[in-house]
DSSP file (Angstrom, degrees, kcal/mol; ACC not computed):
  #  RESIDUE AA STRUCTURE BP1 BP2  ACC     N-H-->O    O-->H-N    N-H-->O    O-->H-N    TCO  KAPPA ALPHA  PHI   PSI    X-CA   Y-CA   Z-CA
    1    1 A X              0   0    0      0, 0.0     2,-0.5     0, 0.0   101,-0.3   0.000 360.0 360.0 360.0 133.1    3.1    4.9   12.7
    2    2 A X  E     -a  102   0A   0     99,-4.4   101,-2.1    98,-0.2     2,-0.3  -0.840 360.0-149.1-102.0 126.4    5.8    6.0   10.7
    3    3 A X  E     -a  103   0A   0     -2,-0.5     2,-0.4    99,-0.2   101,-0.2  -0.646   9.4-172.5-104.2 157.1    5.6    7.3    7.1
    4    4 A X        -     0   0    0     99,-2.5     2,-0.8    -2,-0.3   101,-0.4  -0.952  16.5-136.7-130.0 123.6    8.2    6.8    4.9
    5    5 A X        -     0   0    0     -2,-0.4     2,-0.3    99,-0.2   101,-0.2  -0.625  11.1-164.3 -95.4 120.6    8.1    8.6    1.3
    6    6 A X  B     +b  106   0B   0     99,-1.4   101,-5.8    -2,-0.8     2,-0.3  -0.735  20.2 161.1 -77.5 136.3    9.1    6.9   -1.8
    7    7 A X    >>  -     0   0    0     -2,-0.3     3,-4.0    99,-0.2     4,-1.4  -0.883  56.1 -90.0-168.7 135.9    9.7    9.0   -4.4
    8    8 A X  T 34 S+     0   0    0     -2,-0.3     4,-0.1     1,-0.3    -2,-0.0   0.661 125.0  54.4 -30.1 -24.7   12.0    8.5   -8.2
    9    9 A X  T 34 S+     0   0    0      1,-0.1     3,-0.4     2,-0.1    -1,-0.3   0.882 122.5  28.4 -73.1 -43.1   15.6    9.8   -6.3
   10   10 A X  T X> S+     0   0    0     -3,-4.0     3,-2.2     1,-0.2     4,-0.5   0.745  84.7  94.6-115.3 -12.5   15.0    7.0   -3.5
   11   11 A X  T 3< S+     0   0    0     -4,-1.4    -1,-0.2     1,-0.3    -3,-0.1   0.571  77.1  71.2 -58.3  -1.1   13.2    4.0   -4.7
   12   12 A X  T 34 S+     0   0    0     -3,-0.4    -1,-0.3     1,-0.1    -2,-0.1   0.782  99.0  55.5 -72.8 -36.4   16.8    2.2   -5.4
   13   13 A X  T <4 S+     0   0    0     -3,-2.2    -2,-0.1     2,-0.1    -1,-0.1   0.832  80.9 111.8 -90.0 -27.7   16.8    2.1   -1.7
   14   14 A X  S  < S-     0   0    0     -4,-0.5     2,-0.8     1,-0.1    -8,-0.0  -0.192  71.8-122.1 -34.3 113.0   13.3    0.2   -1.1
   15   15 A X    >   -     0   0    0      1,-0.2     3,-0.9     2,-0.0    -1,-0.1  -0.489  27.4-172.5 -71.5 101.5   13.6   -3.4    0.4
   16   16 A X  T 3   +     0   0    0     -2,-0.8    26,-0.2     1,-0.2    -1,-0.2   0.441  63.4  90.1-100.0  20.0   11.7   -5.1   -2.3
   17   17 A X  T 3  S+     0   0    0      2,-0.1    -1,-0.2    24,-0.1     3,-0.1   0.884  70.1  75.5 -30.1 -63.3   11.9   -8.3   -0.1
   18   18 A X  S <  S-     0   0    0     -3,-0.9    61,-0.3     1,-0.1     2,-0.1  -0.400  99.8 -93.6 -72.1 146.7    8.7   -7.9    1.8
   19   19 A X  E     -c   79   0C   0     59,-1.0    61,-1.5    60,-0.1     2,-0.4  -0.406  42.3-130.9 -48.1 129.8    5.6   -8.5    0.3
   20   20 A X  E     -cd  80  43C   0     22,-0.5    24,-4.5    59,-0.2    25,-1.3  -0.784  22.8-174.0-110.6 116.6    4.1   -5.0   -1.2
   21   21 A X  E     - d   0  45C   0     59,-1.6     2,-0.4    60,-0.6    25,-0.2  -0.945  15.9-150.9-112.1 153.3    0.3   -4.1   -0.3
   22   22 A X  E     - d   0  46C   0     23,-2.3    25,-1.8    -2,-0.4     2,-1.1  -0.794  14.8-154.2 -97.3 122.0   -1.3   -1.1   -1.9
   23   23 A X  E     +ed  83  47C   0     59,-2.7    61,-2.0    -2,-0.4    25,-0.2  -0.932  69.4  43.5-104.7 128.6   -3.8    0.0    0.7
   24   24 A X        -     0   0    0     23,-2.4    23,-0.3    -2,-1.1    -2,-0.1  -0.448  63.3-156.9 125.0 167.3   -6.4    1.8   -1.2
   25   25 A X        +     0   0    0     59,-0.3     2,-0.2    -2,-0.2    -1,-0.1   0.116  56.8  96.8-167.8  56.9   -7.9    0.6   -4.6
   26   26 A X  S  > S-     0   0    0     58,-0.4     4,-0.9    33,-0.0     3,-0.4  -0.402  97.9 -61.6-142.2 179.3   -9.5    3.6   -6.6
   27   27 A X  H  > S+     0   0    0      1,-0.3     4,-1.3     2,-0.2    58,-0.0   0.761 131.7  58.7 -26.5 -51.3   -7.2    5.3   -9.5
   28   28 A X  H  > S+     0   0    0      1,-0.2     4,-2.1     2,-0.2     3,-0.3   0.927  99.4  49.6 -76.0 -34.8   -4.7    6.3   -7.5
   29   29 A X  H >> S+     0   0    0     55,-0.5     4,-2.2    -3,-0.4     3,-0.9   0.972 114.4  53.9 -52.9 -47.8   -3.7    3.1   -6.0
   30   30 A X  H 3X S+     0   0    0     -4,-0.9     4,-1.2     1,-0.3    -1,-0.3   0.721 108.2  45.4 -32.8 -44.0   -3.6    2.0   -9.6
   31   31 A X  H 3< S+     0   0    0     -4,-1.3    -1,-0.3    -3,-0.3    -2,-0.2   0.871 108.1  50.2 -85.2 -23.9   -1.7    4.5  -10.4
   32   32 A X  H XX S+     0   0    0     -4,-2.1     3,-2.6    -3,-0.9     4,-2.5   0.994 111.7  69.3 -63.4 -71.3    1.0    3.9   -7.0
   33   33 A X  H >X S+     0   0    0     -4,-2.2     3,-2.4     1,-0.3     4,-1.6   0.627 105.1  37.2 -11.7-105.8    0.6   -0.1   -9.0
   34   34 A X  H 3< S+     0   0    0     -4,-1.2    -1,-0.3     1,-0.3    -2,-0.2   0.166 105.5  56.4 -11.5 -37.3    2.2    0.9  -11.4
   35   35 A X  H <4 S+     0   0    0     -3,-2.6    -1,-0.3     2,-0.1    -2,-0.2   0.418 109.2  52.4 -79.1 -10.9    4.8    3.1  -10.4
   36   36 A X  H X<>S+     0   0    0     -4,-2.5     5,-2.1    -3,-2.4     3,-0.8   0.802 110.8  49.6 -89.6 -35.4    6.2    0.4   -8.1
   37   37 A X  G ><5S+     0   0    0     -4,-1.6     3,-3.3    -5,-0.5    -3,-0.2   0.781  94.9  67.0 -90.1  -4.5    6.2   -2.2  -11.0
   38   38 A X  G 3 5S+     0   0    0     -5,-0.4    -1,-0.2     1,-0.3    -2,-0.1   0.674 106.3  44.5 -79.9   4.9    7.9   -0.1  -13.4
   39   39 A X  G < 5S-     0   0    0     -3,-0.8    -1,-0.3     2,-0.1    -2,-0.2  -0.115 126.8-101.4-127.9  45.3   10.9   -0.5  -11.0
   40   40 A X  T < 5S+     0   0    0     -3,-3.3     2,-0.4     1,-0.1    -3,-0.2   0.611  76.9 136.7  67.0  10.8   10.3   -4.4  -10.6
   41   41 A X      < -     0   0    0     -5,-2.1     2,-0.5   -22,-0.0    -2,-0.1  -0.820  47.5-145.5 -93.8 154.0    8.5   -4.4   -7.1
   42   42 A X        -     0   0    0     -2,-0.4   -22,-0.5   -26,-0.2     2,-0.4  -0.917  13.5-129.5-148.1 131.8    5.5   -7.0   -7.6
   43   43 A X  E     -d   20   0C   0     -2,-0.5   -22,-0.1   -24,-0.1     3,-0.1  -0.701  15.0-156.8-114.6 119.9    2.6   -6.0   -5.7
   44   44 A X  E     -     0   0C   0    -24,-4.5     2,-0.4     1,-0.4    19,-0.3   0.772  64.5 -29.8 -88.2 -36.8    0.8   -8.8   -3.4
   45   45 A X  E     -d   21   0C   0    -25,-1.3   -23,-2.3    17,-0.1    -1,-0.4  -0.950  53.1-108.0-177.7 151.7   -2.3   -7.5   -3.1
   46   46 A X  E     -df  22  64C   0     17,-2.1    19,-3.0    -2,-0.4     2,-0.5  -0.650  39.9-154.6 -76.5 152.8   -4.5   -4.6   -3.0
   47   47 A X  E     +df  23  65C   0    -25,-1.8   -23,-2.4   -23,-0.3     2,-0.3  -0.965  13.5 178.2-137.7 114.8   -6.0   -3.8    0.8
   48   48 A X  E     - f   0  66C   0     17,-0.9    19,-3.5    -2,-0.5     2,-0.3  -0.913  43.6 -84.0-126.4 165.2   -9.1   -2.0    1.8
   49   49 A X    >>  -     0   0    0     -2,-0.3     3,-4.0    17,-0.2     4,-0.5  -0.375  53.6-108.8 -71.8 121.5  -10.9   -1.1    5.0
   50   50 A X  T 34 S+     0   0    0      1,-0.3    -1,-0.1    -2,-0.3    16,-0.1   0.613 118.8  59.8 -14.5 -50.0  -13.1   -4.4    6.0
   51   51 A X  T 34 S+     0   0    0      1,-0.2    -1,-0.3     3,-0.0    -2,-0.1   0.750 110.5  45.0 -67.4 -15.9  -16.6   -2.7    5.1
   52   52 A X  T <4 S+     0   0    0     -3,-4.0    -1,-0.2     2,-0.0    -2,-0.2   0.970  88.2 115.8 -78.7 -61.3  -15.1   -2.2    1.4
   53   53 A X     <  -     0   0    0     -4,-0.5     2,-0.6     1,-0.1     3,-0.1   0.128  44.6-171.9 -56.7  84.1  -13.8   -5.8    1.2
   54   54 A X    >   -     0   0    0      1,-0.1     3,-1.8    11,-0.0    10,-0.2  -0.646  31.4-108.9 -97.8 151.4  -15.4   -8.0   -1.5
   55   55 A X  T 3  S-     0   0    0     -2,-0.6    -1,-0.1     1,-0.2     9,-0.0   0.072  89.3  -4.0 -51.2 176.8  -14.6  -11.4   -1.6
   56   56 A X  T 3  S+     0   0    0      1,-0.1    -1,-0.2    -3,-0.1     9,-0.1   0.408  85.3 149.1   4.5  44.6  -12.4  -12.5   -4.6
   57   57 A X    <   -     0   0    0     -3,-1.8     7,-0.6     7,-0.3     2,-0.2  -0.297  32.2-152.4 -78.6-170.1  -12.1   -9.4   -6.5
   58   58 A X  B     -G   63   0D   0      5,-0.2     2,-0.5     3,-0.1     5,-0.2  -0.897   9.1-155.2-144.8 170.9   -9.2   -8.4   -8.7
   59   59 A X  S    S-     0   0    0      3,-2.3     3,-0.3    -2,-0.2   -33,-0.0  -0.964  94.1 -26.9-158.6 104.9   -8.0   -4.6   -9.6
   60   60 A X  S    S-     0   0    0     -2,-0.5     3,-0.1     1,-0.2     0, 0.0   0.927 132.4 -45.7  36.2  48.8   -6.0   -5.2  -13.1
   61   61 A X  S    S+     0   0    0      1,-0.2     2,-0.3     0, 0.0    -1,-0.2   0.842 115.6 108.2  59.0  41.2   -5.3   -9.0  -11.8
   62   62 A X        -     0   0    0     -3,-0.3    -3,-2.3     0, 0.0    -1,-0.2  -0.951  63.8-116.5-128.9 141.5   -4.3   -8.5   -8.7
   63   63 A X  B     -G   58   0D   0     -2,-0.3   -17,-2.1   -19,-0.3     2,-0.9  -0.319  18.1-116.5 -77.1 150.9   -6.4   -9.4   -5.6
   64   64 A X  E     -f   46   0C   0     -7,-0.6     2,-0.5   -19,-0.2    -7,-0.3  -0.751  18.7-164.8 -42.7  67.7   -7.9   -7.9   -2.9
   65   65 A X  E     -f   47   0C   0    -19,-3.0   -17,-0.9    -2,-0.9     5,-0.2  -0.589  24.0-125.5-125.3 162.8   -7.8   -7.8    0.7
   66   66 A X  E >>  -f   48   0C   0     -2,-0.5     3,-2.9   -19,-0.1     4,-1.0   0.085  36.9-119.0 -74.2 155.5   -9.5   -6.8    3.7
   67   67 A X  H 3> S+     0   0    0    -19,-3.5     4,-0.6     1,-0.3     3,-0.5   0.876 111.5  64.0 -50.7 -38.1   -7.3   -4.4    6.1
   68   68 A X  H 3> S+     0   0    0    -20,-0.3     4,-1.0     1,-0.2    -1,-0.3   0.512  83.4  74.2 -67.4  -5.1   -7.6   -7.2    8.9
   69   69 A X  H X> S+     0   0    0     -3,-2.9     3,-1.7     1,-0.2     4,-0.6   0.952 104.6  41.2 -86.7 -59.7   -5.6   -9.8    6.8
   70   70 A X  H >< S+     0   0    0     -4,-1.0     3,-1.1    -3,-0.5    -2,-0.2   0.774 107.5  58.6 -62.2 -29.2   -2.7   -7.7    7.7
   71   71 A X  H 3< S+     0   0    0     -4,-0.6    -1,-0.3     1,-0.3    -2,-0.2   0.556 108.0  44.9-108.4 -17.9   -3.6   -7.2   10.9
   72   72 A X  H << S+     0   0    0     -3,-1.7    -1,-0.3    -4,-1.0    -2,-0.2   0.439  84.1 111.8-104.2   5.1   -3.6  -10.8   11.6
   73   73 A X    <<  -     0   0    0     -3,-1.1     3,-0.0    -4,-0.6     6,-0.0  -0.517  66.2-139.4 -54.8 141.2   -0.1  -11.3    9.7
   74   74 A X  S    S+     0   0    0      1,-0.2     2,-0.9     2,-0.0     3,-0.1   0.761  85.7  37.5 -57.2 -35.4    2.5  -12.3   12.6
   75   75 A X        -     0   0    0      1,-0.2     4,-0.3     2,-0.1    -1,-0.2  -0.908  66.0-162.3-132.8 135.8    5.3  -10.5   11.7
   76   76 A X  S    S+     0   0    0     -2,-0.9     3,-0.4     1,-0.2    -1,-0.2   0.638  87.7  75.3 -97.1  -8.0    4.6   -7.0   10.2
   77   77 A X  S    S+     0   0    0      1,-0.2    -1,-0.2    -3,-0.1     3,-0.1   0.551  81.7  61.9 -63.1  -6.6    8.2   -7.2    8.9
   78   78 A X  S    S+     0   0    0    -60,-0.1   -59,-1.0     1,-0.1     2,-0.3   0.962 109.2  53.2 -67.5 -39.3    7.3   -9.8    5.9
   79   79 A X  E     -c   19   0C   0     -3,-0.4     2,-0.3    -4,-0.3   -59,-0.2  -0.800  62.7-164.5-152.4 115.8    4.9   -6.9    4.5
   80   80 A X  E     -c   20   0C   0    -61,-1.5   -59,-1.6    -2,-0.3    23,-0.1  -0.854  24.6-131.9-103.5 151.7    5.2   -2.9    3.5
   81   81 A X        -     0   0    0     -2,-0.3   -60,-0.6    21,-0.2    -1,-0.2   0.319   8.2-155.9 -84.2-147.1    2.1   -0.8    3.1
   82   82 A X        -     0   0    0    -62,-0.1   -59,-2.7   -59,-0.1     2,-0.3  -0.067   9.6-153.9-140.3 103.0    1.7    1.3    0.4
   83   83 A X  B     +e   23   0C   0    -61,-0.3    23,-0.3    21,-0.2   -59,-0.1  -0.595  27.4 162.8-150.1 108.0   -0.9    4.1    1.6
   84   84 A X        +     0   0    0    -61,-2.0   -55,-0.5    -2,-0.3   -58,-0.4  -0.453  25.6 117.6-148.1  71.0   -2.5    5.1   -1.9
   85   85 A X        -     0   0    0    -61,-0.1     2,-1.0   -57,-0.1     6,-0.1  -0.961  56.6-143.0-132.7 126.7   -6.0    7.1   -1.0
   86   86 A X        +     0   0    0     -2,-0.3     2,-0.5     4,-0.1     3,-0.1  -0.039  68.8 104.3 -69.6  18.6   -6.3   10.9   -2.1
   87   87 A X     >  -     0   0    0     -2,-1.0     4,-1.4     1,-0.2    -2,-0.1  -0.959  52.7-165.1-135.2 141.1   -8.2   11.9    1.1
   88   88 A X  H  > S+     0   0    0     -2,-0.5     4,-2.1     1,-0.2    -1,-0.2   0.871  93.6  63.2 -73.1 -41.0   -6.4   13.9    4.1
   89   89 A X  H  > S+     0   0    0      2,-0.2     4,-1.5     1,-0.2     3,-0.3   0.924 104.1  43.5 -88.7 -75.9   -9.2   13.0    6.2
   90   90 A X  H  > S+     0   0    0      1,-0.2     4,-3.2     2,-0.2     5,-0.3   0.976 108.4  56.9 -61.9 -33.8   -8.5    9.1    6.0
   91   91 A X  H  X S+     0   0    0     -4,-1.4     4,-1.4     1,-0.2    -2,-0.2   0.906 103.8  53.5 -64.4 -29.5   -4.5    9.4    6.5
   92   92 A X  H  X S+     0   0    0     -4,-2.1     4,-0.5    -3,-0.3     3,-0.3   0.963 117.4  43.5 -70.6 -43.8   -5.3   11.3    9.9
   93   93 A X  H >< S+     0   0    0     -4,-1.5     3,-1.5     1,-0.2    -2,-0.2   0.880 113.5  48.3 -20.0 -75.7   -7.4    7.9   10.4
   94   94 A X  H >< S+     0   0    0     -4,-3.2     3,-0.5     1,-0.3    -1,-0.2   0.512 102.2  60.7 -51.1 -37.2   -5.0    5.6    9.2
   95   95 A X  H 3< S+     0   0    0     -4,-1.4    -1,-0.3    -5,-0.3    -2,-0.2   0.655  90.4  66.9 -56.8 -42.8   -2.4    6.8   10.9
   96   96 A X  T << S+     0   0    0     -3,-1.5     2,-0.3    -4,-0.5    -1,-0.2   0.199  71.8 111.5 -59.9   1.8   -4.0    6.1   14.3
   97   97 A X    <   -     0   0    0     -3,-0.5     0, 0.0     1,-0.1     0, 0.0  -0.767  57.8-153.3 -93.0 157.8   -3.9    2.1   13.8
   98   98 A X  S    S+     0   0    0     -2,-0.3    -1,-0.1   -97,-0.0     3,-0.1  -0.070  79.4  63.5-152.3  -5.6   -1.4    0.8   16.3
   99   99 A X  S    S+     0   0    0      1,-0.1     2,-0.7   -23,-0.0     3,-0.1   0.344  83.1  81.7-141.1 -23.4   -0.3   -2.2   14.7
  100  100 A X        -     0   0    0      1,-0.1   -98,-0.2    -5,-0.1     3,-0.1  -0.911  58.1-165.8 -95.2 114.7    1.3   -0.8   11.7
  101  101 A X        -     0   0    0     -2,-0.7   -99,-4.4     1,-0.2     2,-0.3   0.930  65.9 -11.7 -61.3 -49.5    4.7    0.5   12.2
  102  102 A X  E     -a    2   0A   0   -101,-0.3     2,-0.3    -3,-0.1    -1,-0.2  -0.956  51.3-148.3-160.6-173.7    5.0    2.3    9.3
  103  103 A X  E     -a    3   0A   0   -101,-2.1   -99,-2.5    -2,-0.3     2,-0.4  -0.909  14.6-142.6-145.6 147.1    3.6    3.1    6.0
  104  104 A X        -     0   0    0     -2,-0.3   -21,-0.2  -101,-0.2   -99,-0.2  -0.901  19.5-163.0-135.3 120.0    5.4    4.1    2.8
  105  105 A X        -     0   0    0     -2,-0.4   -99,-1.4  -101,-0.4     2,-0.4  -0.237  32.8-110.1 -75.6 170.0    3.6    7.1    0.1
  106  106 A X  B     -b    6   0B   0    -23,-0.3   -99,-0.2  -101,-0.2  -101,-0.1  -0.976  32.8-157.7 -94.4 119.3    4.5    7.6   -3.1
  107  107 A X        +     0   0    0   -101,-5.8     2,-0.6    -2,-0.4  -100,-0.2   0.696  68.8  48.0 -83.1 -18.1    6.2   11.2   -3.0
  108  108 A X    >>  -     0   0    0   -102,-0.2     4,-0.9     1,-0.1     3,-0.5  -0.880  61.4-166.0-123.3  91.8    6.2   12.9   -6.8
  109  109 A X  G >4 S+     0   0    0     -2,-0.6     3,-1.0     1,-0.2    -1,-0.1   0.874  79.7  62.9 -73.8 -11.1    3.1   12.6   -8.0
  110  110 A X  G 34 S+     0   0    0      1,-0.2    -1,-0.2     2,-0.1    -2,-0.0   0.679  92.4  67.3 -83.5   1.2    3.9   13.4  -11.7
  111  111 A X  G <4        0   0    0     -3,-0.5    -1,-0.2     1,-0.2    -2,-0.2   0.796 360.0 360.0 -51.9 -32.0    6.0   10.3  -11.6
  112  112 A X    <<        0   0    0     -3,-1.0    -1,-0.2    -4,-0.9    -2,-0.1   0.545 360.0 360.0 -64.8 360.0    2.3    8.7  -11.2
């Protein structure tokens, strides 16, 4: 998997075609949410790991969905990730999935 860092210098360059999932759904994704719309990228859905996944929530009116909903998209080029969990320990995880090409962080976090 390849990450790719977003960060206030480079987001002009960000294909805001594909459809934008947040993976994670705690503060910080909120806060990633946020930085992405204040430069007009509209956020498809939040994504968590299957055992998290409850049906029809919403996180500040946007939905939810389980990490396998991507996994069964056909073409992983409709869709960029957005990898917004605070723990080192899951990204060495996360990183390991096979099926994701790449992933894009938010890079400045006092932009957040």
């Amino acid at each position: 998997m390849d990450i790719k860092f977003i960060s206030e210098q480079n987001i002009a360059t960000y294909n805001v075609h594909a459809k934008v999932y947040i993976f994670g759904a705690g503060e910080y994704a909120v806060c990633v949410k946020q930085f992405l719309e204040k430069y007009h990228i509209t956020i498809e859905a939040f994504c968590v790991d299957d055992k998290f996944y409850v049906k029809n929530c919403l996180i500040t009116g946007t939905k939810v969905v389980p990490l396998s909903f991507l996994e069964q998209e056909t073409d992983s080029s409709s869709y960029n990730v957005f990898y917004a969990v605070a723990s080192p320990q899951r990204i060495r995880e996360f990183r390991k999935i096979k099926w994701l090409e790449e992933v894009y962080m938010v890079f400045d976090p006092f932009e957040l």
